[in-house]
Backbone as CSV, one residue per row, in Angstrom:
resi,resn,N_x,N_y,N_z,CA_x,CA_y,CA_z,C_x,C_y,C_z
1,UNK,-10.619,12.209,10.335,-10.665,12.771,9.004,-11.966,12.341,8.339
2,UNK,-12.410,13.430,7.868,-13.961,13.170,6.643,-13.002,12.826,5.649
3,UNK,-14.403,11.907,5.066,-13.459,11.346,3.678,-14.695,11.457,2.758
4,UNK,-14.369,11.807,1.265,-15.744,12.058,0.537,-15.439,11.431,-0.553
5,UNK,-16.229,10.501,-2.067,-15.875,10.617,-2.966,-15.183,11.567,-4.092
6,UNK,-13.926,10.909,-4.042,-13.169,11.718,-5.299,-11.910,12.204,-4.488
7,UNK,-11.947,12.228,-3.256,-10.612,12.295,-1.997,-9.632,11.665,-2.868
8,UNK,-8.451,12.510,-2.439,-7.395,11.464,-2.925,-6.529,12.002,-1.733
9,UNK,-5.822,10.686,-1.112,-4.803,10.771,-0.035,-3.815,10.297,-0.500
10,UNK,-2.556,10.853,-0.392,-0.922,10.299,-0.663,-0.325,10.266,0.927
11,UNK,0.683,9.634,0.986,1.504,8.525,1.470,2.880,8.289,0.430
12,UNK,4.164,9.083,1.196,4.837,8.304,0.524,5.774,7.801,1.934
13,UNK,6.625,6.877,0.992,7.957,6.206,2.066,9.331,5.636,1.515
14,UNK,10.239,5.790,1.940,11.275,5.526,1.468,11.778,4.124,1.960
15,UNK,11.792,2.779,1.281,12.143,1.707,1.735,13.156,1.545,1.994
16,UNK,13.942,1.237,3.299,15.246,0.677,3.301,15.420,-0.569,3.610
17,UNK,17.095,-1.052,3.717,17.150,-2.639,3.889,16.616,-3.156,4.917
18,UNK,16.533,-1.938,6.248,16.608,-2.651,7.312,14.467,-3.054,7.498
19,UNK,13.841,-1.960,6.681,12.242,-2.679,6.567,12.149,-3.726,5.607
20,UNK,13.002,-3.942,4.698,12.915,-5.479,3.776,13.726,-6.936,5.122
21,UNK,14.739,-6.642,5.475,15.177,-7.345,6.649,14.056,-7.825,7.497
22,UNK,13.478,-6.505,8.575,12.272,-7.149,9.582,11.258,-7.720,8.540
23,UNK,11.137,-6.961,7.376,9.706,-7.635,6.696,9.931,-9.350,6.574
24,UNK,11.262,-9.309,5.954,11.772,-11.447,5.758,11.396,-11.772,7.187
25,UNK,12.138,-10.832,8.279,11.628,-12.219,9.515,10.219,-12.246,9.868
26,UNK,9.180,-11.430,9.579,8.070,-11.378,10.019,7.012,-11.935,9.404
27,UNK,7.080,-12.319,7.546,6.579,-12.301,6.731,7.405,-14.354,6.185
28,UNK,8.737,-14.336,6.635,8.931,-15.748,5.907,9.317,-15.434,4.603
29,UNK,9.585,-14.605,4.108,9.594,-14.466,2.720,11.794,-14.253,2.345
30,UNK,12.250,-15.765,2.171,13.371,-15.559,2.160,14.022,-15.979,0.707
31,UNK,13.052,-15.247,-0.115,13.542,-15.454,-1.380,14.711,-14.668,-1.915
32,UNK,15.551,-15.229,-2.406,17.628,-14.832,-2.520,17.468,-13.214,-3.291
33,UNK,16.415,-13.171,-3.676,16.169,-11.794,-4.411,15.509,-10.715,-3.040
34,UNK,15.481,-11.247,-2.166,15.198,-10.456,-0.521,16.394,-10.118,0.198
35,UNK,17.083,-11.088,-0.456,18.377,-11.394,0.819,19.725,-10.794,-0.369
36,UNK,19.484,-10.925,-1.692,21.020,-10.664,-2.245,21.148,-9.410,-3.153
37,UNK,22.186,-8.568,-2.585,21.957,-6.931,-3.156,21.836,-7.599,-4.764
38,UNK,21.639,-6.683,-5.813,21.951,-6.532,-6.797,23.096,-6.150,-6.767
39,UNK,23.539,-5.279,-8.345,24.777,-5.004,-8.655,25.282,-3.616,-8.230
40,UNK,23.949,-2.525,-7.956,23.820,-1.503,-7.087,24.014,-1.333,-5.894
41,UNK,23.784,-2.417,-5.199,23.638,-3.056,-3.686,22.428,-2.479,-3.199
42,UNK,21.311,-3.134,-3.991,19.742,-3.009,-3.616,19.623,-3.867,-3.047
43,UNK,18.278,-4.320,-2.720,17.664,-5.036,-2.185,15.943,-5.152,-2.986
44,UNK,15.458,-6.212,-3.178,14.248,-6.318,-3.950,13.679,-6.362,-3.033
45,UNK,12.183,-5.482,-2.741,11.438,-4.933,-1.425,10.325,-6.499,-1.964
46,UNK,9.932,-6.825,-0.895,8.645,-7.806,-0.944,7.440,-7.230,-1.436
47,UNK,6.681,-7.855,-2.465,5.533,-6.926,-2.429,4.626,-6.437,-1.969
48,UNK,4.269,-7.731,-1.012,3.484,-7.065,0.142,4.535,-5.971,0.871
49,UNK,5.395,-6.133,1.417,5.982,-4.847,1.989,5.640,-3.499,1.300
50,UNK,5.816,-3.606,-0.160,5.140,-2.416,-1.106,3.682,-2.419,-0.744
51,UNK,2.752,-3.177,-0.819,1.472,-3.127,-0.450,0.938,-2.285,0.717
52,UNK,1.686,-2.193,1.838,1.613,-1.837,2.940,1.199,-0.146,2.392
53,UNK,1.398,0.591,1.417,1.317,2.026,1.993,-0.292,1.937,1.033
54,UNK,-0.869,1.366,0.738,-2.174,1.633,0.397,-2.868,0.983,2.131
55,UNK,-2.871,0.157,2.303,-2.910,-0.208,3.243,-2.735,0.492,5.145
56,UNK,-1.697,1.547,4.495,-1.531,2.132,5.909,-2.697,3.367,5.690
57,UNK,-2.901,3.838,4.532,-4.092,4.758,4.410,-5.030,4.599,5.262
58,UNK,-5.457,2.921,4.399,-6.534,2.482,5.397,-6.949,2.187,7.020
59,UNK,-5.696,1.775,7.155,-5.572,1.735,8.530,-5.927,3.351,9.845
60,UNK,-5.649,4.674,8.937,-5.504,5.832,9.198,-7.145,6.506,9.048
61,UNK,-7.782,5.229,8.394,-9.120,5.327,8.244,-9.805,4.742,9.028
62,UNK,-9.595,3.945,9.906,-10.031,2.460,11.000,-11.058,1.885,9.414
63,UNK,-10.517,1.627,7.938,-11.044,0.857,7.302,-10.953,-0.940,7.712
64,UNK,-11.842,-1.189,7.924,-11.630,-2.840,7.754,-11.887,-3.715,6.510
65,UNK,-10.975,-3.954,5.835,-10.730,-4.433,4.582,-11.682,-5.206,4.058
66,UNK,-12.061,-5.627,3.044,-13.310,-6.703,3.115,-12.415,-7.625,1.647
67,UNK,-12.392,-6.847,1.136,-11.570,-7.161,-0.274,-9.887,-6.072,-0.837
68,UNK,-9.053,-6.718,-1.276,-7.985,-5.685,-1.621,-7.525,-6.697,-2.763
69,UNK,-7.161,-5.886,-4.128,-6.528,-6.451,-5.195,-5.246,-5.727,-5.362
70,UNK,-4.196,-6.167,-5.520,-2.786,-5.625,-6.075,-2.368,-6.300,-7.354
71,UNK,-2.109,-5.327,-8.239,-1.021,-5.631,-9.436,-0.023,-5.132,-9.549
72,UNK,1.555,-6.253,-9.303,2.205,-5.838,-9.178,2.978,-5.568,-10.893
73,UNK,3.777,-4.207,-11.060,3.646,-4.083,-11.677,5.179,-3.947,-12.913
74,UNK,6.262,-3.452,-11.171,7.709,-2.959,-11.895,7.937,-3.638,-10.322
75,UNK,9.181,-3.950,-10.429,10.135,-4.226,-8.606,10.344,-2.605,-8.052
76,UNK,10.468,-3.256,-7.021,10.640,-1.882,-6.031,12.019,-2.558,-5.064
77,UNK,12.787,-0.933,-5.012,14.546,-1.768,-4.326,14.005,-1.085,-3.077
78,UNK,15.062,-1.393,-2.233,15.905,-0.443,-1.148,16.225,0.657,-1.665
79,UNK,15.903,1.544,-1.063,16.358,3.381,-1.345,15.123,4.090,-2.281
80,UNK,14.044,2.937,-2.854,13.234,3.417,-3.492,12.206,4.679,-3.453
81,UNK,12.106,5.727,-3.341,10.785,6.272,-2.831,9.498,6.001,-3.685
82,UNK,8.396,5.468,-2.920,7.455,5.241,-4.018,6.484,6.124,-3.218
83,UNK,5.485,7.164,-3.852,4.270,7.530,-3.346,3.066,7.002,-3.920
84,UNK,1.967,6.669,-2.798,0.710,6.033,-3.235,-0.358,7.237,-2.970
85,UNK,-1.268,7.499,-3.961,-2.380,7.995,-4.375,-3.486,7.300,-4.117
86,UNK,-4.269,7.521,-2.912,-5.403,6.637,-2.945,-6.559,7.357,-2.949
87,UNK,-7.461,6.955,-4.431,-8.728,8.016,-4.385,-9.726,6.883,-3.773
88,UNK,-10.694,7.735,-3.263,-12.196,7.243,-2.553,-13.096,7.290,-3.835
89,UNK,-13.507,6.251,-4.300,-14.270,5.805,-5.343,-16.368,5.767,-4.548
90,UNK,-16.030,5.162,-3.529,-17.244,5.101,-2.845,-17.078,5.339,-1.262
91,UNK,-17.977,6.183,-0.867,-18.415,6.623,0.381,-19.438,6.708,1.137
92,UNK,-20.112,5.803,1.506,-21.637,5.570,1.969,-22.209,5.069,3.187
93,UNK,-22.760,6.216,3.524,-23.296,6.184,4.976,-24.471,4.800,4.802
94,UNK,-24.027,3.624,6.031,-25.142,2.554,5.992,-26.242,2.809,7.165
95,UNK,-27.234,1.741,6.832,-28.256,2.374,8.232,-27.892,1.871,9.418
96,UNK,-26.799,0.784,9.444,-26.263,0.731,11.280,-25.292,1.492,11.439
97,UNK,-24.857,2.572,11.187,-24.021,3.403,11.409,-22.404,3.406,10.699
98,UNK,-22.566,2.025,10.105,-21.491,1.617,9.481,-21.092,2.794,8.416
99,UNK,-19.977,2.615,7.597,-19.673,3.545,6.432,-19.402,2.602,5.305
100,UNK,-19.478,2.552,3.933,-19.161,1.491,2.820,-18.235,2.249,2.351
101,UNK,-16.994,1.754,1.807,-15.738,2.593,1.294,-15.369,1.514,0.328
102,UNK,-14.763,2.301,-0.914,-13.934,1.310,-2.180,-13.102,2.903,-2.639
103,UNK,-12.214,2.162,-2.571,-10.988,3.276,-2.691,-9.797,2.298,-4.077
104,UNK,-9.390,3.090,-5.324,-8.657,2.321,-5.786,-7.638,3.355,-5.352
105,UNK,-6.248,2.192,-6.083,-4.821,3.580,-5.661,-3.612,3.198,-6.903
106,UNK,-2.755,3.927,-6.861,-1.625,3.915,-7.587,-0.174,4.378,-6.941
107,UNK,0.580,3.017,-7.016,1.795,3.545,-6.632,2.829,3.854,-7.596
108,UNK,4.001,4.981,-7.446,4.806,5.038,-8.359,5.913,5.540,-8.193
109,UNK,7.159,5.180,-8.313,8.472,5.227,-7.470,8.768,6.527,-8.089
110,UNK,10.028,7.175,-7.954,10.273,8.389,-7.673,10.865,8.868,-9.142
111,UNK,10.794,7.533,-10.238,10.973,8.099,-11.591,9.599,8.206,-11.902
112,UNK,8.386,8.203,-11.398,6.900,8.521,-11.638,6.488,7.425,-12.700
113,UNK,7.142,6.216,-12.398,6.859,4.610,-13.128,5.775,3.682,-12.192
114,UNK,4.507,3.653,-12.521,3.688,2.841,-11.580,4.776,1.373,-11.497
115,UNK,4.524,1.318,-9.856,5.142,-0.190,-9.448,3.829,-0.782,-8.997
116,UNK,2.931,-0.357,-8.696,1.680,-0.891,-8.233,0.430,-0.288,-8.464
117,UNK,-0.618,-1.171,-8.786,-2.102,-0.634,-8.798,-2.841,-1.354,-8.319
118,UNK,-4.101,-1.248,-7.345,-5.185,-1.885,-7.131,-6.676,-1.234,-6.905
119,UNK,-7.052,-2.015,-5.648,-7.769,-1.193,-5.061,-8.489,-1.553,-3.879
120,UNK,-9.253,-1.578,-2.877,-10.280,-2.324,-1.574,-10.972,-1.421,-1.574
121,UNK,-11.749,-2.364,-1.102,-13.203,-2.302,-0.733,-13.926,-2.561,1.011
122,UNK,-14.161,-2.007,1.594,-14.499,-2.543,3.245,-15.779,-1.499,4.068
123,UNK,-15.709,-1.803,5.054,-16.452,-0.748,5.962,-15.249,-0.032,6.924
124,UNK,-16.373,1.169,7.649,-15.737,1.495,8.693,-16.609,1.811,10.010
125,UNK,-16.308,1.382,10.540,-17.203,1.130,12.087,-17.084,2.536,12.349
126,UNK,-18.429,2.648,13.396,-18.786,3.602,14.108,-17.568,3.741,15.168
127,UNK,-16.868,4.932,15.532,-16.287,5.331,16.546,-17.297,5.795,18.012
């Protein structure tokens, strides 16, 4: 995929228990608000687990991260759908063939309430 300033790519995903589950064993993160439904019988998603769909953009980019900021902003459950918006802020061909990329993004669950904002910054290697 060409990518140009002012691109905007979405990504959405629907979290369930069983990606907050592998995320605790993979991540360590066994805080009782991971592990104990609410009164709905949610589950509070990790934030990095939320982080992941700006992140999988990048990955879909062979971006290699250099810098990434998240603000988290509202919780995100189990059953949540959140879609992320990630615009290309900068796009620049370097002279070793490299590419310079800064992309900010916005996530926002399926009542259209940002749960997250940031943004990265990285290269992308020559294929």
């Amino acid at each position: 995929m060409s990518l140009s300033v002012g691109d905007i790519i979405t990504f959405e995903r629907t979290f369930t228990k069983e990606d907050i589950e592998l995320f605790t064993k993979v991540s360590g993160d066994y805080g009782n608000h991971h592990l104990t439904p609410d009164e709905e019988g949610r589950l509070v998603v990790q934030g990095l687990l939320t982080a992941t769909l700006p992140t999988k953009v990048g990955g879909d980019n062979n971006v290699l991260a250099r810098t990434m900021n998240f603000e988290f902003l509202r919780p995100v459950f189990s059953t949540d759908t959140i879609r992320c918006d990630v615009k290309i802020d900068r796009y620049d061909r370097l002279e070793n063939r490299r590419t310079a990329i800064e992309a900010s993004f916005s996530c926002k669950n399926q009542f259209s309430k940002e749960v997250l904002i940031g943004g990265f910054a990285g290269i992308i290697l020559p294929v």
